[in-house]
N, CA and C atoms as a LAMMPS dump frame, in Angstrom:
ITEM: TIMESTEP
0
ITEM: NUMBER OF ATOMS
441
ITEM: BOX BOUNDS ff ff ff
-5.0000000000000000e+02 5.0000000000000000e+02
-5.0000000000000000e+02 5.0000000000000000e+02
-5.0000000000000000e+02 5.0000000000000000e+02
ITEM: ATOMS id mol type element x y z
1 1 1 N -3.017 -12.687 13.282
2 1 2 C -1.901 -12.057 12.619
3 1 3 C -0.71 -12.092 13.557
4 2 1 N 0.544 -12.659 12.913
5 2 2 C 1.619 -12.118 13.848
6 2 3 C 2.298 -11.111 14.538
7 3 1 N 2.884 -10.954 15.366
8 3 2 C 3.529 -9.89 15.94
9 3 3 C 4.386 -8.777 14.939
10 4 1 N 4.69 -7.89 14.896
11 4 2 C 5.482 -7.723 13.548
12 4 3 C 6.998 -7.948 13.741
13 5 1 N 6.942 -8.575 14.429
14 5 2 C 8.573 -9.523 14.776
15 5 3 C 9.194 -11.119 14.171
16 6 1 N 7.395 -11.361 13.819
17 6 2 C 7.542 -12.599 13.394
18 6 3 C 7.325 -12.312 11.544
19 7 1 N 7.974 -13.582 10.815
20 7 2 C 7.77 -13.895 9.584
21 7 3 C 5.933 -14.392 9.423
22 8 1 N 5.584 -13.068 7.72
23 8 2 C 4.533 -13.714 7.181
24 8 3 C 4.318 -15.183 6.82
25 9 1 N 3.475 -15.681 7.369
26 9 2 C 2.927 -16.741 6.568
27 9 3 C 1.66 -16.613 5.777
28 10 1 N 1.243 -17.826 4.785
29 10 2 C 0.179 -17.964 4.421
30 10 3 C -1.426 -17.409 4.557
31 11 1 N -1.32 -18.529 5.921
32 11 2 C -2.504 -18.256 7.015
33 11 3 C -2.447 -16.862 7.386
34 12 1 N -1.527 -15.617 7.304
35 12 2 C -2.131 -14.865 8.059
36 12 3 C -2.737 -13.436 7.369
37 13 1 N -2.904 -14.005 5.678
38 13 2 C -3.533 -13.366 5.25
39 13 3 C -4.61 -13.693 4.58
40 14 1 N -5.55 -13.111 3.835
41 14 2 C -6.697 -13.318 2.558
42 14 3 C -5.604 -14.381 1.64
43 15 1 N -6.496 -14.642 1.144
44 15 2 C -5.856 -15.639 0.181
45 15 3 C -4.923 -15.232 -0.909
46 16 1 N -6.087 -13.937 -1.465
47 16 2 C -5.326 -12.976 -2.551
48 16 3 C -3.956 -12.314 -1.951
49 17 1 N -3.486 -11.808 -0.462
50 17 2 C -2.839 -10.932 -0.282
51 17 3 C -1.695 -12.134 0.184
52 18 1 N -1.976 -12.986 0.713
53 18 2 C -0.681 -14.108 0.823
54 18 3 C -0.289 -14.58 -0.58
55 19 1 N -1.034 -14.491 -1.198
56 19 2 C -0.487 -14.812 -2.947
57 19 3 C 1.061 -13.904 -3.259
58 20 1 N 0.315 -12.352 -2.797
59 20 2 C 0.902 -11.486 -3.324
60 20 3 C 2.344 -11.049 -2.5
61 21 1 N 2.278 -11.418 -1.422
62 21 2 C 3.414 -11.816 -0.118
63 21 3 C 4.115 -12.581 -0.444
64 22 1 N 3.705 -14.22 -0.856
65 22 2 C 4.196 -14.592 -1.21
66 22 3 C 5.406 -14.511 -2.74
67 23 1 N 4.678 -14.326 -4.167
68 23 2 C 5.294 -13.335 -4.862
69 23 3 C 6.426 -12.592 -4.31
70 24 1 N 6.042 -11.572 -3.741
71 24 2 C 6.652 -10.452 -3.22
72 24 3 C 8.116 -11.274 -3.12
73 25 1 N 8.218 -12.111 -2.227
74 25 2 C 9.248 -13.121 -0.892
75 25 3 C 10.11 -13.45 -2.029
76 26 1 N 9.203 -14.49 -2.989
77 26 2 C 10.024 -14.99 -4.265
78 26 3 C 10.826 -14.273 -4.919
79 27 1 N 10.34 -13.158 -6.009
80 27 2 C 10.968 -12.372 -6.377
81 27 3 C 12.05 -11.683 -5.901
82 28 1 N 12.085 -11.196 -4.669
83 28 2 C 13.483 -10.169 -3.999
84 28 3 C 13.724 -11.548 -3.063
85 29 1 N 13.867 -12.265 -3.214
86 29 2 C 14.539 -14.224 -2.295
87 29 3 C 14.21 -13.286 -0.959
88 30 1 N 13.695 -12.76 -0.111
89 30 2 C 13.329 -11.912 1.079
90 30 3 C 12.208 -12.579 2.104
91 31 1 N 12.692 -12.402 3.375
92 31 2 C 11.717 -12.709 4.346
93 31 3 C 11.382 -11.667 4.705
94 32 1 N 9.495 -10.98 4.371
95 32 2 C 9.269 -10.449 5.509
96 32 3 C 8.483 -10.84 6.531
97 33 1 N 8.427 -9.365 7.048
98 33 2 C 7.072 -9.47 8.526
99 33 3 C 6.355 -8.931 7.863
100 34 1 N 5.015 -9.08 8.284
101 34 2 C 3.246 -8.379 7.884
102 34 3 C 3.729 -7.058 7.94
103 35 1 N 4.77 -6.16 8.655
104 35 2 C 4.457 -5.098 8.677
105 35 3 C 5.618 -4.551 6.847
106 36 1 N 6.557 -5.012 7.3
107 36 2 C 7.413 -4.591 6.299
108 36 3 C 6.644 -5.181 4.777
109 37 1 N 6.035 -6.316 4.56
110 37 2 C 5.218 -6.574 3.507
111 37 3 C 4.451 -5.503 3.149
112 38 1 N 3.513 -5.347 4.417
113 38 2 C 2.775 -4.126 3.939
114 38 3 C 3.182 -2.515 3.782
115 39 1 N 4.295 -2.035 4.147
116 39 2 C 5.1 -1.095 3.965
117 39 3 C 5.261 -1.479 2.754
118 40 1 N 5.776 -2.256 2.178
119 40 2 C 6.23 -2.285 0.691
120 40 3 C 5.434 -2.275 -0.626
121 41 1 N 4.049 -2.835 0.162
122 41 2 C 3.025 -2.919 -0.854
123 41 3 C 2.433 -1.148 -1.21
124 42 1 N 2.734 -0.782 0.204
125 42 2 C 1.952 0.733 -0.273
126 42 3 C 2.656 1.548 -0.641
127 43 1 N 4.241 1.072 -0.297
128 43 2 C 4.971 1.974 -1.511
129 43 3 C 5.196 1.851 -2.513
130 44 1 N 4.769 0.915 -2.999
131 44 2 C 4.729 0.693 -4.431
132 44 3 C 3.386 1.172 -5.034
133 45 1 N 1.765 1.155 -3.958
134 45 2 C 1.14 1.864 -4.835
135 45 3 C 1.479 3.385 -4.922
136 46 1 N 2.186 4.282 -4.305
137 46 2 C 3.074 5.449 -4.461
138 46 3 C 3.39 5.61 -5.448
139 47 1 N 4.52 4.347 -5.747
140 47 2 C 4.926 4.673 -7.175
141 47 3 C 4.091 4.649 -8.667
142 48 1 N 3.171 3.617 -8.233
143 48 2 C 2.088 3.413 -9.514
144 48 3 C 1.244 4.552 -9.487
145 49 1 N 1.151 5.437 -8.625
146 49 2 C 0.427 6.683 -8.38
147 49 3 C 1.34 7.856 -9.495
148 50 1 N 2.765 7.877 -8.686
149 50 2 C 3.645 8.848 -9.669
150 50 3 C 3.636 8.607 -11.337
151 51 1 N 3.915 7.407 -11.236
152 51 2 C 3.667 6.514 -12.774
153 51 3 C 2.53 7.422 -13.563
154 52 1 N 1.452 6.877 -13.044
155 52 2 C 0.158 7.351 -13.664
156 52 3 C -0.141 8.742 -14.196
157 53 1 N 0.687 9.342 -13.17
158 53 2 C 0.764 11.011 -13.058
159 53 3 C 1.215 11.268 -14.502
160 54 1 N 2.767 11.039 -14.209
161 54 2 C 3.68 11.313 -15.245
162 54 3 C 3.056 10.552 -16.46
163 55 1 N 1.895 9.567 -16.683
164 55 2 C 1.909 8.803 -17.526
165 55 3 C 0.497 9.834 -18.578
166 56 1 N -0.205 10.52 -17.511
167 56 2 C -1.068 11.399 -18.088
168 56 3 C -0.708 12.538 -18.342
169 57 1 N 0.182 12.784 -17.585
170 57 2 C 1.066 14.712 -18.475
171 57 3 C 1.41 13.805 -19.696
172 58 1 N 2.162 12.731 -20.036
173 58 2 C 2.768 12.728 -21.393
174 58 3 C 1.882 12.309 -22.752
175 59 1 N 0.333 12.685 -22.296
176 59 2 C -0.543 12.281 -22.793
177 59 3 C -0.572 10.683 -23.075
178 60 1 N -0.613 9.856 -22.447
179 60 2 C -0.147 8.318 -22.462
180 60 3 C -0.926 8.065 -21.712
181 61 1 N -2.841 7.909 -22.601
182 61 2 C -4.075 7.304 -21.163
183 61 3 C -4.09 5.873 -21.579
184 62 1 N -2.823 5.164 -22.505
185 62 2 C -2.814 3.894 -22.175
186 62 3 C -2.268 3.715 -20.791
187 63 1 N -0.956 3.745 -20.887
188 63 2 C -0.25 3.908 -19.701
189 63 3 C -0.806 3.962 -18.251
190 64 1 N -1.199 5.528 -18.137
191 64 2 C -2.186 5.673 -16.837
192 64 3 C -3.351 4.921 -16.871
193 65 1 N -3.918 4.011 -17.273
194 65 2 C -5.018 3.399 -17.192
195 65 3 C -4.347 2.282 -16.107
196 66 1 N -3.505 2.117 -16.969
197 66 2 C -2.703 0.465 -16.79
198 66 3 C -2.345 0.73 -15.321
199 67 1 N -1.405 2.192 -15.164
200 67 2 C -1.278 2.247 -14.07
201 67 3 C -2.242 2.71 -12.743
202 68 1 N -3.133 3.105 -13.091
203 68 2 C -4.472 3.037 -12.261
204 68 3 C -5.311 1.683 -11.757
205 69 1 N -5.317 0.758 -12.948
206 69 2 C -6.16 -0.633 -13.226
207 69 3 C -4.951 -0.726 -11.505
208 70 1 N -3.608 -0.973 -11.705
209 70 2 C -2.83 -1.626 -10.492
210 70 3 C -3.049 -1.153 -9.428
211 71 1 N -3.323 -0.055 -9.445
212 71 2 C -3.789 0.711 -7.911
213 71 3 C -4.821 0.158 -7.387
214 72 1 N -6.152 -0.144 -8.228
215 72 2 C -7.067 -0.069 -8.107
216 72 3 C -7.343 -1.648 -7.288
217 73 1 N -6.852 -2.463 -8.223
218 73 2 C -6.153 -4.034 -8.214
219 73 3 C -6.038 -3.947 -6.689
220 74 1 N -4.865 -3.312 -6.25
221 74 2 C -4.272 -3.629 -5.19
222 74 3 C -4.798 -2.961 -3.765
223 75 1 N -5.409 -2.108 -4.051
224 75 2 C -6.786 -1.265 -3.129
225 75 3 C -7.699 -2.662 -2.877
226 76 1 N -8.455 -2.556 -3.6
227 76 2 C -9.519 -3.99 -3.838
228 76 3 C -8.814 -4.879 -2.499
229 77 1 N -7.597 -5.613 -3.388
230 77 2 C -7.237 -6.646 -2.234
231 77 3 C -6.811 -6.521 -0.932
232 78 1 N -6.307 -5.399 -0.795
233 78 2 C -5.852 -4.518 0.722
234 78 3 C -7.213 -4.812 1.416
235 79 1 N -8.048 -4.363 0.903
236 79 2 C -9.369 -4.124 1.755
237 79 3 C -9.898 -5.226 1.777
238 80 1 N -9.621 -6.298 0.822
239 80 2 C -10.598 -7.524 1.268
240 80 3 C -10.024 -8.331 2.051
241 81 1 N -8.496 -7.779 2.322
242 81 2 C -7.585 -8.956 2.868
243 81 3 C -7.527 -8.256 4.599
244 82 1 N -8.274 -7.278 5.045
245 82 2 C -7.78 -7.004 6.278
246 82 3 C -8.515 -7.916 7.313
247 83 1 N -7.598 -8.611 8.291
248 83 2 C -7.982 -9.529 8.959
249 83 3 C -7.791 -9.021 10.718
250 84 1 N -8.899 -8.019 10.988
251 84 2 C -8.947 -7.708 12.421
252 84 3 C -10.667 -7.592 12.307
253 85 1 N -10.429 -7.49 13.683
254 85 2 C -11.643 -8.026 14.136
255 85 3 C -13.141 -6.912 13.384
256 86 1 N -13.955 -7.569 13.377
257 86 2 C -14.869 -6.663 12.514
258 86 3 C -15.057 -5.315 13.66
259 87 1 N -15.455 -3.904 13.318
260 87 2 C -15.449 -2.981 14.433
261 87 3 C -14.62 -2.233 14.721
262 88 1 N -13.369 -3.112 14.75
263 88 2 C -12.02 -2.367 15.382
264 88 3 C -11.649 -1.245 14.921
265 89 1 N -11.267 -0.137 15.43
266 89 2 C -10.98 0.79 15.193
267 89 3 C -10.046 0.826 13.701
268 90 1 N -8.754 0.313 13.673
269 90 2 C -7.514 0.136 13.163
270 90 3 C -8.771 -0.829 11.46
271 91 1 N -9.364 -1.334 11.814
272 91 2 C -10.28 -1.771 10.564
273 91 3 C -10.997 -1.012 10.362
274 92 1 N -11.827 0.047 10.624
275 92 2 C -12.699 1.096 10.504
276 92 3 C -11.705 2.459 9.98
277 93 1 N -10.892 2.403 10.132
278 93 2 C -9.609 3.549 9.475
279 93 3 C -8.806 3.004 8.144
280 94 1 N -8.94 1.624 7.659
281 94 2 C -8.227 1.13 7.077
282 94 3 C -9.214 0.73 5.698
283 95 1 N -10.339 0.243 6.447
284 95 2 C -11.624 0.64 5.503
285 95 3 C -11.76 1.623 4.811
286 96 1 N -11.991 2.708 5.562
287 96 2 C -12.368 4.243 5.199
288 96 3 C -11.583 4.517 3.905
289 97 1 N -10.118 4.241 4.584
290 97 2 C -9.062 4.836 3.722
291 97 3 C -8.947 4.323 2.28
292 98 1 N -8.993 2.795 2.127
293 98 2 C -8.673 1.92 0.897
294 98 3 C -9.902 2.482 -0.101
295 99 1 N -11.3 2.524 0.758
296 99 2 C -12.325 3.126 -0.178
297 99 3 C -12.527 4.326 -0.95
298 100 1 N -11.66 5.249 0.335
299 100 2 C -11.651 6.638 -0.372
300 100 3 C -10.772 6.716 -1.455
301 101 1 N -9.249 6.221 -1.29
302 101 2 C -8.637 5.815 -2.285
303 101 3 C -8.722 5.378 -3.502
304 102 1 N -10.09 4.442 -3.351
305 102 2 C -10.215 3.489 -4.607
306 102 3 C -10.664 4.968 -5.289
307 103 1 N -11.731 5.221 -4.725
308 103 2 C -12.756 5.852 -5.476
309 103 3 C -12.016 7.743 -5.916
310 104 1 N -10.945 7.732 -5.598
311 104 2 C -10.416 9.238 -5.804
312 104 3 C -9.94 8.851 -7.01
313 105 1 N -8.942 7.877 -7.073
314 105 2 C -8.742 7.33 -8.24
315 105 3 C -9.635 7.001 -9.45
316 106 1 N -10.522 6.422 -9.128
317 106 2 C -11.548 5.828 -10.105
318 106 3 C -11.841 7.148 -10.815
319 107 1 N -12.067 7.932 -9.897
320 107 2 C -12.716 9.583 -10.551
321 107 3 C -12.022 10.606 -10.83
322 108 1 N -10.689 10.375 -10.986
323 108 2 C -9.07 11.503 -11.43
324 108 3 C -9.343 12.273 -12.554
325 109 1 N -9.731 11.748 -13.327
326 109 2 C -10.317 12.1 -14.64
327 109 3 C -11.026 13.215 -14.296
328 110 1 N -12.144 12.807 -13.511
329 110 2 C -13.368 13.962 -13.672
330 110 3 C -12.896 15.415 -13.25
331 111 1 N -11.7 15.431 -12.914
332 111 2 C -11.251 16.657 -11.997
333 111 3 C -10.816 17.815 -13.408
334 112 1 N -11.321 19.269 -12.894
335 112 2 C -10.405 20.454 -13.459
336 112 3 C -8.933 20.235 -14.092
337 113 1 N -8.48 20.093 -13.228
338 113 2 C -7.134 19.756 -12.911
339 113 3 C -6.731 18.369 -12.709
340 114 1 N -6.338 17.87 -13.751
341 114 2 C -6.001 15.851 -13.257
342 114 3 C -5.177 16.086 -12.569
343 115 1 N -3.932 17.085 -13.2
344 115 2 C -2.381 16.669 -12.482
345 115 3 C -2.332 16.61 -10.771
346 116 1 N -3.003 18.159 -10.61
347 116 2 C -3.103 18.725 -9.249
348 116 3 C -4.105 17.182 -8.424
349 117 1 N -5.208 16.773 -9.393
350 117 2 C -6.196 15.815 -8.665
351 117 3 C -5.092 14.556 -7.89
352 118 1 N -3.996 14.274 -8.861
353 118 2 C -3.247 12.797 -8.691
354 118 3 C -2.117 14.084 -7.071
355 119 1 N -1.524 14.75 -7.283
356 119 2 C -0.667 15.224 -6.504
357 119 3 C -1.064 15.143 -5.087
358 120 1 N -2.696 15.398 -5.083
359 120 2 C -3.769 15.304 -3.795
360 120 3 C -3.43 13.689 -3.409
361 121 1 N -4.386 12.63 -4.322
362 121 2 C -3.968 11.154 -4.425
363 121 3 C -2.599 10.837 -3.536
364 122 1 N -1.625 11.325 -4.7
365 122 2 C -0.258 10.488 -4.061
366 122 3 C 0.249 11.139 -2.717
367 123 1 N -0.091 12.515 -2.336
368 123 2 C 0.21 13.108 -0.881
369 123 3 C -0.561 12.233 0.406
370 124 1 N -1.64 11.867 0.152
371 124 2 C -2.448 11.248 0.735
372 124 3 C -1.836 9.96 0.822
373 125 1 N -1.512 8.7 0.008
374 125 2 C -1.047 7.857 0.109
375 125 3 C 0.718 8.217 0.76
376 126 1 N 1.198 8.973 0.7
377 126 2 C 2.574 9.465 0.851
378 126 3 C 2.418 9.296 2.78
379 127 1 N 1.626 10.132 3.138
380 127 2 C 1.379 10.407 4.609
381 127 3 C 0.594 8.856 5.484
382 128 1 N 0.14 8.318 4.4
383 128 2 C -0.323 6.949 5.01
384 128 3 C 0.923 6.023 5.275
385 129 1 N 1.831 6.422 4.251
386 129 2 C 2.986 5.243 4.149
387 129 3 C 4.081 5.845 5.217
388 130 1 N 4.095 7.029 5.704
389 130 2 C 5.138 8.094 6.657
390 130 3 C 4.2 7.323 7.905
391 131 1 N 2.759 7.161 8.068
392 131 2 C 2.834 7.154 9.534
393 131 3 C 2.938 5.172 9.525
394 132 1 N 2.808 4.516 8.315
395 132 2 C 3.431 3.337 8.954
396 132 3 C 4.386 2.971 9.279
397 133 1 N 5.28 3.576 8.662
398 133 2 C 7.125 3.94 8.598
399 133 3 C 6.945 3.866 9.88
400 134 1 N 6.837 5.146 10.217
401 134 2 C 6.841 5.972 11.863
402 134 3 C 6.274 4.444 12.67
403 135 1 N 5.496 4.413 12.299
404 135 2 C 4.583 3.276 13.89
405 135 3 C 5.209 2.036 13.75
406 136 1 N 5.732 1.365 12.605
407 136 2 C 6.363 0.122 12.717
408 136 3 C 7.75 -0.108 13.477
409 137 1 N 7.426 -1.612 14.143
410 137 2 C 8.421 -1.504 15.213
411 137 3 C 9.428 -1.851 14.714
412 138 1 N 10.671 -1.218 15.013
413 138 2 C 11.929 -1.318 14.308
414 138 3 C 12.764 -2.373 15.426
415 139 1 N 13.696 -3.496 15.047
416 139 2 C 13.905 -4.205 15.668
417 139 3 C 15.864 -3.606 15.275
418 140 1 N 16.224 -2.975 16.592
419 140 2 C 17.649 -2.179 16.441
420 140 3 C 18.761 -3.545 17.229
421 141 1 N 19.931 -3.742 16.458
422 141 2 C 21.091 -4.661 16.837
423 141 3 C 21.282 -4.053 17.999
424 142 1 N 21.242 -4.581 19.294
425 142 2 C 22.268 -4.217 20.287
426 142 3 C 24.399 -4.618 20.213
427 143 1 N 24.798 -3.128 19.98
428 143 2 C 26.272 -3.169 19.459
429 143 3 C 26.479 -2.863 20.822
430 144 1 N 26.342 -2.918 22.14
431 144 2 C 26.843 -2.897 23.01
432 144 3 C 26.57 -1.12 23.562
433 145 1 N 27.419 -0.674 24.704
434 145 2 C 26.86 0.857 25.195
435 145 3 C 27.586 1.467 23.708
436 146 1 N 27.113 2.31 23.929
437 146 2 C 27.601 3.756 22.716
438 146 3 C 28.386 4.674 23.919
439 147 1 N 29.732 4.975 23.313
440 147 2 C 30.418 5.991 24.165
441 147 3 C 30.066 7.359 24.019
């Protein structure tokens, strides 16, 4: 995998998740890095999370299906596409997470409370996407000293 300084390529993902990189690139004409790709991918399952929410208060379990099926979709390939070394810590946290995810989702339904169940969901994904924010390396213009 590249540095997150360098541009995604092909090779440096699953097949499915360079598909979807790719996509991604096409659509907004955009170059990213692995990191900002993947920043974008999980904020968008955020939004398909809120979607779903709002899509089951308005009694609309077409809707939230649809928007679950994408979560679910894109969980799946997250996890099949992570390419570090088997063991590694950063893969053993990334594992954990995509699975628990899948499966909180899969089972939203079964809850007392759906709304409160998805609010749990999307806080959880919310704080995953804050600490990649946070940890990704930001590459700042040098404008010269600051007075």
């Amino acid at each position: 995998m590249p540095s997150s300084t360098q541009t995604a390529t092909a090779d440096d993902f699953s097949p499915e998740v360079a598909a979807g990189v790719r996509a991604y690139g096409r659509a907004t004409h955009a170059v990213l890095t692995p990191v900002q790709a993947s920043i974008q991918v999980h904020e968008r399952l955020c939004q398909q999370l809120i979607a779903a929410k709002a899509a089951y208060e308005a009694r609309r379990l077409d809707n939230m299906c649809r928007h679950t099926q994408t979560c679910m979709r894109t969980l799946l390939i997250l996890h099949g596409g992570i390419k570090l070394e088997p063991g590694a810590k950063d893969r053993l946290i990334l594992d954990r997470f995509y699975l628990h995810m899948f499966e909180r989702i899969r089972t939203v339904l079964h809850n007392k409370d759906v709304s409160a169940a998805f609010d749990e969901i999307i806080g959880l994904m919310q704080r995953f996407c804050r600490k990649m924010w946070v940890a990704a390396p930001r590459r700042v213009p040098n404008h010269g000293p600051q007075a």
